[in-house]
C-alpha positions in Angstrom: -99.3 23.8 193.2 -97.0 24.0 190.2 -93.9 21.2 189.6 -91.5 21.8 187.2 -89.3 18.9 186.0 -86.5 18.4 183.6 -85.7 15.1 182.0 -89.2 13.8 181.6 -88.9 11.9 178.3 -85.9 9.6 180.1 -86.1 6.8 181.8 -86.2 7.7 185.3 -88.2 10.7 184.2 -91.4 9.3 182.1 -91.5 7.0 186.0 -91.3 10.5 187.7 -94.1 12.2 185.6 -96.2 9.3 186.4 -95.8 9.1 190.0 -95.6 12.8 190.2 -98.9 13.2 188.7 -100.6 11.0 191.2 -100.5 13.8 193.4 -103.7 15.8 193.8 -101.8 18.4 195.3 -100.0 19.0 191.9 -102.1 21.1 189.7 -99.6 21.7 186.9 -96.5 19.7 186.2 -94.8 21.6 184.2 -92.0 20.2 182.2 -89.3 21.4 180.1 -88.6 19.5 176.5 -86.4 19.5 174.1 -87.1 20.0 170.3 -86.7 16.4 169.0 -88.7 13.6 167.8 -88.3 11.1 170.8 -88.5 14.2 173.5 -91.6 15.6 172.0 -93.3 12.2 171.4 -93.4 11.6 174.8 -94.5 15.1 175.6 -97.6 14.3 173.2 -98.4 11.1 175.3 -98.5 13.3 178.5 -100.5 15.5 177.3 -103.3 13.0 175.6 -103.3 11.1 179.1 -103.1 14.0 181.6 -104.5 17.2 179.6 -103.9 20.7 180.9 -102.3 19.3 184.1 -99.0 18.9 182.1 -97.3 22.0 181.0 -95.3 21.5 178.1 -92.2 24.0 177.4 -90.2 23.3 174.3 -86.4 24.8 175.1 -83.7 23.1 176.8 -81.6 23.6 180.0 -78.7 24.8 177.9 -80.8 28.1 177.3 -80.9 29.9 180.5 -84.2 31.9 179.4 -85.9 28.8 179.0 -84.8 27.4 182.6 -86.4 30.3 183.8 -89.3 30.2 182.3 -89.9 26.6 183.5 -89.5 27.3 187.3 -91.3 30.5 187.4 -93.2 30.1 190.2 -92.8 26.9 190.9 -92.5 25.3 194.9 -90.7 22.1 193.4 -88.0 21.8 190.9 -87.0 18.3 190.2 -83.8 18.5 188.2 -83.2 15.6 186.7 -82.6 16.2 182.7 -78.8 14.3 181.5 -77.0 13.3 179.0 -75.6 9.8 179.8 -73.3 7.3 178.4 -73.1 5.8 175.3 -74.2 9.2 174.2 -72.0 11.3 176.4 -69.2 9.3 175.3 -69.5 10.6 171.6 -70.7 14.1 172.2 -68.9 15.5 174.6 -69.7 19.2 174.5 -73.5 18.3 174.5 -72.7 16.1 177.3 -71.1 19.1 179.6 -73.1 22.1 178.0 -76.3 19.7 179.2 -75.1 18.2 182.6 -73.2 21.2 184.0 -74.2 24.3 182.0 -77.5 22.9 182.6 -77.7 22.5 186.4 -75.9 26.3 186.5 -78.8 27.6 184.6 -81.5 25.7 186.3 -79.7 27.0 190.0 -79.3 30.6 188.7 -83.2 30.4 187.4 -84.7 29.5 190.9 -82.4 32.3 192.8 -83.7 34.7 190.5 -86.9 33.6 190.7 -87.2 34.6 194.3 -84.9 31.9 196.1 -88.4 29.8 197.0 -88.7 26.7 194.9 -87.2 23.1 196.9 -84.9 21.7 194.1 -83.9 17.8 193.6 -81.0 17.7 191.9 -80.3 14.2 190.6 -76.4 13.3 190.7 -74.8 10.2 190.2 -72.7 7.3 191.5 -70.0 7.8 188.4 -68.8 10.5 190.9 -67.0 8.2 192.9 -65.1 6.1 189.9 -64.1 3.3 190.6 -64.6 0.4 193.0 -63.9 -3.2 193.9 -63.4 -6.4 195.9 -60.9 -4.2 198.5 -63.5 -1.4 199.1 -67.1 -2.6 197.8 -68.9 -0.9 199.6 -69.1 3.2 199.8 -71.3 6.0 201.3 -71.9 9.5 200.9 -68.4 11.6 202.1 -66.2 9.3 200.3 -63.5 10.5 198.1 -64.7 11.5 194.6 -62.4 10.4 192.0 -64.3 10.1 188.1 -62.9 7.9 186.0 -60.8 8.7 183.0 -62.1 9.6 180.3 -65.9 9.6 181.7 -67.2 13.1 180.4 -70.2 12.0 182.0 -68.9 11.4 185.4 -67.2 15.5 185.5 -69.8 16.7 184.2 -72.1 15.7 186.6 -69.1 16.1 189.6 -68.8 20.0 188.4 -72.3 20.7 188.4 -72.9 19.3 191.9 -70.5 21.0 193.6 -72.2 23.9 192.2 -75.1 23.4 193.5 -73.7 23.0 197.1 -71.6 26.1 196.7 -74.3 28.6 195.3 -76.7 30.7 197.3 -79.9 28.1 196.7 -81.7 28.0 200.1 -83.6 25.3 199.9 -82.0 21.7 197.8 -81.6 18.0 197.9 -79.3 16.7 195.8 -79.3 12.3 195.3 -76.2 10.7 193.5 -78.8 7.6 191.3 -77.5 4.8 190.8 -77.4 2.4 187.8 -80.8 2.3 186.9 -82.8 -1.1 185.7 -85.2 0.4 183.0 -87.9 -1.2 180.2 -85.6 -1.2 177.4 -82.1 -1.3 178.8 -81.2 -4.8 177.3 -81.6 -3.0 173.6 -79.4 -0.4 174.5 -77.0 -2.1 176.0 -76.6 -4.2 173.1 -76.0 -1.2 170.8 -72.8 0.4 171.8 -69.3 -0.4 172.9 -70.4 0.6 176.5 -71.2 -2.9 177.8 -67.3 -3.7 177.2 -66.8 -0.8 180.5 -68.0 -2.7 182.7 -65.9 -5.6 184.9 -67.2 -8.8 185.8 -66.1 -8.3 189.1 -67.4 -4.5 190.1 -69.7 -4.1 192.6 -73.3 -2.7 191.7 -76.2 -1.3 193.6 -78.9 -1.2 191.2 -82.6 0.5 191.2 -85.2 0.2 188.8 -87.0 3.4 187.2 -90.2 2.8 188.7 -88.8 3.0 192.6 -87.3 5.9 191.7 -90.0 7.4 190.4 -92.2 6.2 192.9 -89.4 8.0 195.7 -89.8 11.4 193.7 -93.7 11.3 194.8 -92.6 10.0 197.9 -90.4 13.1 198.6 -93.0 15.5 197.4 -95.7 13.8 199.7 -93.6 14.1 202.7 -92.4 17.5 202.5 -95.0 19.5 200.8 -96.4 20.8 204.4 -92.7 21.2 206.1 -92.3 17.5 207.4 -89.1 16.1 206.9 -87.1 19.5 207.3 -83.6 17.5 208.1 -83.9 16.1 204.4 -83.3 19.4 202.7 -79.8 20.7 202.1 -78.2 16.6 201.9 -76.6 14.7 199.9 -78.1 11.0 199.5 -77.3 7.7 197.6 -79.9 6.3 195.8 -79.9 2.2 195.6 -82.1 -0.7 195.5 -81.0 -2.2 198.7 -79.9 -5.8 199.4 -82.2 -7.1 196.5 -80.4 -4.9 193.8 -76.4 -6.0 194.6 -75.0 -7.9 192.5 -71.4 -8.1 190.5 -70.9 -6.8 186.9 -71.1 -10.8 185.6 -74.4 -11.6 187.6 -76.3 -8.5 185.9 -74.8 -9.5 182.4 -75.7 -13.3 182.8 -79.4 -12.3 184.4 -80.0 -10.5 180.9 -78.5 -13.2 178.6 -81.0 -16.0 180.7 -83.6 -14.0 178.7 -82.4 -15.6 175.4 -81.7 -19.1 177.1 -77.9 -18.5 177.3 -74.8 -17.2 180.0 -72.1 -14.4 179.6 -69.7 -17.2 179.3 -71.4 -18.3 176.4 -71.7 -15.1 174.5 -68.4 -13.5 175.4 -64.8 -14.1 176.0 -63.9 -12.8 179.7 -60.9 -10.6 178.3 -63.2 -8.2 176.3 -64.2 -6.0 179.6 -62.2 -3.9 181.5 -61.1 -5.0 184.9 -61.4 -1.1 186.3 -61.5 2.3 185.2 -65.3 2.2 185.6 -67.9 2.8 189.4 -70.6 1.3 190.7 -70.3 -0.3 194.2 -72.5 -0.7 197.2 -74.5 1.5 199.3 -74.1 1.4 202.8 -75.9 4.3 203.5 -78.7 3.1 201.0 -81.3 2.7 203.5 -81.4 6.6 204.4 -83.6 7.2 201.8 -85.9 4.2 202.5 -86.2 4.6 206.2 -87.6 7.8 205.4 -89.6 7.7 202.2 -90.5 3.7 201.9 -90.2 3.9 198.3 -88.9 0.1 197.8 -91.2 -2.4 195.9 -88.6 -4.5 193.0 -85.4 -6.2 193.3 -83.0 -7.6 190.1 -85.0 -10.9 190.6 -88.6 -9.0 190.1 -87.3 -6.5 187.7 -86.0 -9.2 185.0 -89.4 -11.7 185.9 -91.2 -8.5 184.8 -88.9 -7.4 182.3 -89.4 -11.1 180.8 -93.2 -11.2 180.8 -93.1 -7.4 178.9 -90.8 -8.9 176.5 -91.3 -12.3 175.4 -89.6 -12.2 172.2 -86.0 -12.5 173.8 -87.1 -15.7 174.8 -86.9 -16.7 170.7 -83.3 -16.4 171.2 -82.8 -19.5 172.8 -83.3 -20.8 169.6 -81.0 -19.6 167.9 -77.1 -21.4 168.2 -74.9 -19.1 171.0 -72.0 -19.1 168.3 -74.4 -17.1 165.6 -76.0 -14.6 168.7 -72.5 -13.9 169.8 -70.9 -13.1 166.4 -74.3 -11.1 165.5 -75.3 -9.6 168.7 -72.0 -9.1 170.5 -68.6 -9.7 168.5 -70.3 -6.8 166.0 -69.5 -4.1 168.4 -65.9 -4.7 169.0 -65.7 -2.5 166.4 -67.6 0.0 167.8 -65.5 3.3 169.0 -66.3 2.5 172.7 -65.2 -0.8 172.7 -61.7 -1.3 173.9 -61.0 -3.6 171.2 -61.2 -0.8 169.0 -58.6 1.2 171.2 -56.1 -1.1 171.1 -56.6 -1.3 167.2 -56.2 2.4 167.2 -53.6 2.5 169.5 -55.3 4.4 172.1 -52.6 3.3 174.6 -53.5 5.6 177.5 -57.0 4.5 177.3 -56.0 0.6 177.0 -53.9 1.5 180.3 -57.0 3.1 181.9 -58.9 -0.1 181.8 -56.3 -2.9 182.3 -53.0 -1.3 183.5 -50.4 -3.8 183.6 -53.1 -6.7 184.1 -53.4 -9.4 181.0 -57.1 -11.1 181.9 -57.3 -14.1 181.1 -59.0 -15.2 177.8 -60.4 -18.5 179.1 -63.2 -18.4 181.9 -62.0 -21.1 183.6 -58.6 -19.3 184.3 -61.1 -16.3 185.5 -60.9 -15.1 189.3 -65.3 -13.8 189.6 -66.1 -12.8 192.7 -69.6 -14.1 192.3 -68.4 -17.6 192.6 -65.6 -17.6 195.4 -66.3 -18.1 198.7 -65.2 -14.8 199.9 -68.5 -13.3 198.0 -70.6 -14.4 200.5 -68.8 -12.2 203.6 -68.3 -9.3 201.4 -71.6 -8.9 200.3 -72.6 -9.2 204.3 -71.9 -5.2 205.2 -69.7 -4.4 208.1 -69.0 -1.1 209.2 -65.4 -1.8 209.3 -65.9 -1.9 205.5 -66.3 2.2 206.0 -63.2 4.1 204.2 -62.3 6.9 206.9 -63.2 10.2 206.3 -60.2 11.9 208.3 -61.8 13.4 211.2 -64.3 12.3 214.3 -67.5 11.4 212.2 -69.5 10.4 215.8 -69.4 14.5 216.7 -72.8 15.8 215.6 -72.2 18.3 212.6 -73.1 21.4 214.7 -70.1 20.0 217.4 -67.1 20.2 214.7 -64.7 22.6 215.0 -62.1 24.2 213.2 -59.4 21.5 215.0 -61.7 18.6 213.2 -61.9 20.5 209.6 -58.2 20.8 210.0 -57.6 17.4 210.3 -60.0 16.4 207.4 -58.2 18.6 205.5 -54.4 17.0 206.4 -55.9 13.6 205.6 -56.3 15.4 201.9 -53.0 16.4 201.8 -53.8 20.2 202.6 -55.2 22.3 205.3 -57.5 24.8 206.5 -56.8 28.4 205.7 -59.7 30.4 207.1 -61.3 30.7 210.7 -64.2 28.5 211.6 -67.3 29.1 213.8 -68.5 26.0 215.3 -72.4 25.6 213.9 -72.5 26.1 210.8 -71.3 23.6 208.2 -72.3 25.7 204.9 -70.4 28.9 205.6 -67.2 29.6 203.4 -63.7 28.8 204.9 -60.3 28.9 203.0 -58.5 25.6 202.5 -55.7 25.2 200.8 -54.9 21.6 199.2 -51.5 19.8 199.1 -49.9 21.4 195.5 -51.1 25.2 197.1 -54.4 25.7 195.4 -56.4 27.7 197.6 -60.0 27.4 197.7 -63.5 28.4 199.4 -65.8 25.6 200.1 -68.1 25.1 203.0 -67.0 22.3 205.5 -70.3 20.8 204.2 -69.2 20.0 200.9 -65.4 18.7 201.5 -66.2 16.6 205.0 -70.1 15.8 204.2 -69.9 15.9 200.2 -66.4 14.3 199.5 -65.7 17.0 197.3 -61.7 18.8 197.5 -59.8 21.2 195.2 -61.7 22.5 192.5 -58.7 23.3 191.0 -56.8 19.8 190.8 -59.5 17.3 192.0 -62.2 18.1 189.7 -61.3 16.6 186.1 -62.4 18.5 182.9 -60.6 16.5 180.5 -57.4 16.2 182.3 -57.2 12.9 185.5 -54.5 13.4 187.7 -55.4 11.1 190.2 -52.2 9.2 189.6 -50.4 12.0 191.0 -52.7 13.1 193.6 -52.6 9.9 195.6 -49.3 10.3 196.3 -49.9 13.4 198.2 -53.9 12.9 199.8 -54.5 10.0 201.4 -57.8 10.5 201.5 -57.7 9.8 197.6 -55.1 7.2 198.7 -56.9 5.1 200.6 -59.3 3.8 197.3 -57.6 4.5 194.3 -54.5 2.1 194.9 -57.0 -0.5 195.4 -57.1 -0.7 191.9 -54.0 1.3 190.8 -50.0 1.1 191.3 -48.3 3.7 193.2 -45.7 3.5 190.1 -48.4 3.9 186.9 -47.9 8.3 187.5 -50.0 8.5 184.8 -51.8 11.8 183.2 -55.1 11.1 181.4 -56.0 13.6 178.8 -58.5 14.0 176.7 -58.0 14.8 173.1 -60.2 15.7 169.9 -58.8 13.0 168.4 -60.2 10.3 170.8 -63.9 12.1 170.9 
């Protein structure tokens, strides 16, 4: 049986090609890899440790011709090649020509290929922007709303929905979440990234080995026909109760390494306080219940992490004052920081992160969720907690009619255009959205997907969302969590701010 996978040399990908590869069943894995040193160094180690049952193909998904040659007779196509912030911040072209162009060639290679191979397309939880205290947790169906600015994020929203709207037969696509990986603490301590994230925003984390470990679990379960109801879904993928935590308790779990806190090493008013995602699953479980893929939590991850990397522990003696002006004050400076914005007088992107909120520079005049005593009854999920979908979500999918696609599309501000045979969720209607776009979209990907106009409600470098939630309540019902209903503001981006 021949795999083909994309992404191998990244995080969640070297933890695919290992657990893939402990499948019998898998005579060739056959992976596509870009031309450059860190890409093809792992390729090398693949190679010396599994021999001719890797398949190395040096291209890249931006080249259609090499996508095809990758899934050329393949039964499995695991999709999971990205480029991901800090990088997709900086090179934005790379970043869409990768993550959307990319996905595109990979779909248009399988259909030409004969329409046989089972692709996993790996999405992401930057989809649904951002999240807080008011609607912590989320599920697959909510509304989809990237936030500004995030490349990444509509990238990644773009190429999904054209997955779920092409003529692939046979797909599964699984929106990862943040991701606890060998070297992450190095990284994060290298770019003006770490500044994005609030203290306050809810997080779902999984580390690289479960989800490698889920990818094998997939293929084991399927490869004969089992599990036929998993195939043409959209799923979350989380860690579970083990992996939620706030933005401040991930931050201060990594700085323990090095014997110190957040509030040691930063100043609470250098991270935003929204304009980011992230929140918790509460359909995380789907994928567990039936792939039992689950073996780390935060708590296991950084005792691991900490035996792998004893060094940081030399941090602790060092003074906090010299590790904070040499480890974290340095990259205030950095382009991603939003220090830097305001020195540049980036106002819109300022705005994006604070609007008219000043946080406070002291921590004992910070609000963190971690430490109230609302945390505790938040954390504990309630399906009350559920955002509404706008129509009856107890019908069984093959039971909706055109009545309840018509009133999931009023609660976006719009309304269904076309006819409607009860049955079948992935045929084609016309809908037409509040400001008179009108689209084709299977009821599958605007009531099951969360996805809406194409036209208005999928950013390329222009948010709206502002705008839009005056008019769709759907978006309404999540983005004034975090937003005014008076900001009205347009989010652009330039050359100038790349």
């Amino acid at each position: 049986m021949i795999v083909a996978l994309t992404g191998a040399s990244g995080n969640m990908g070297k933890e695919t090609l290992k657990s893939l590869l402990e499948c019998e069943e898998i005579t060739t894995l056959r992976i596509l890899v870009k031309q450059d040193k860190k890409s093809l160094k792992e390729a090398r180690k693949a190679k010396r440790k599994y021999g001719a049952r890797v398949e190395v193909i040096e291209g890249d998904v931006r080249r259609y011709e090499d996508c095809l040659a990758l899934v050329r007779g393949a039964e499995y196509v695991y999709h999971l090649a990205a480029v991901i912030p800090p990088r997709a911040d900086h090179f934005i072209e790379e970043a869409v020509a990768t993550n959307y162009d990319g996905t595109v060639n990979m779909v248009r290679a399988i259909i030409e290929d004969g329409n046989t191979a089972k692709m996993i397309h790996i999405s992401t939880v930057a989809l649904y922007g951002n999240r807080d205290e008011k609607h912590p947790w989320g599920r697959v169906g909510d509304p989809l709303l990237t936030s500004a600015f995030d490349a990444y994020g509509t990238s990644k929203l773009r190429a999904e929905r054209y997955l779920l709207e092409s003529d692939l037969k046979t797909w599964a696509v699984i929106r990862q979440t943040g991701i606890l990986y060998d070297n992450m603490l190095m990284n994060n301590i290298s770019d003006g990234l770490m500044f994005h994230t609030p203290w306050n925003v809810p997080i779902e984390w999984v580390t690289a080995k479960d989800s490698g470990v889920l990818m094998k679990k997939i293929f084991l379960a399927t490869k004969d026909g089992g599990e036929k109801d998993f195939w043409k879904q959209v799923y979350n993928l989380g860690g579970g109760a083990g992996c939620r935590q706030t933005g401040y308790e991930t931050f201060d779990d990594g700085f323990k390494l090095i014997g110190g806190s957040v509030k040691r090493f930063f100043d609470p008013d250098w991270n935003a306080v929204r304009n980011f995602h992230c929140f918790w699953f509460s359909d995380s479980d789907v994928l567990e219940e039936k792939f039992h893929f689950r073996s780390e939590t935060c708590e296991s991850f950084w005792k691991w992490f900490s035996r792998r990397h004893k060094i940081y522990s030399l941090g602790a003696i060092l003074p906090a004052r010299l590790l904070k002006s040499l480890v974290i004050k340095r990259l205030l400076k950095n382009s991603n920081a939003p220090e830097y914005w305001k020195k540049k007088g980036l106002e819109d992107r300022v705005f994006a992160i604070y609007g008219n909120k000043t946080p406070a520079k002291k921590w004992e005049d910070t609000d963190l969720l971690c430490e109230s005593e609302r945390y505790a009854s938040i954390k504990r999920y309630d399906p009350s907690f559920d955002l509404p979908h706008g129509y009856d979500e107890k019908k069984p999918d093959r039971e909706l009619t055109a009545a309840d696609l018509a009133e999931a599309a009023a609660f976006r501000g719009g309304s269904l255009e076309g006819d409607y045979k009860a049955g079948n969720l992935y045929q084609k209607v016309k809908w037409r959205c509040a400001r008179g776009h009108e689209f084709f979209s299977s009821p599958f990907t605007v009531l099951k997907a969360g996805h809406w106009c194409p036209e208005c409600s999928m950013p390329d470098r222009k948010w709206e969302f502002d705008l839009l939630a005056k008019e769709n309540p759907f978006f309404a019902s999540v983005w004034y969590d975090s937003h005014e209903k008076g900001e009205d503001r347009v989010y652009v981006l330039t050359d100038e701010e790349k």
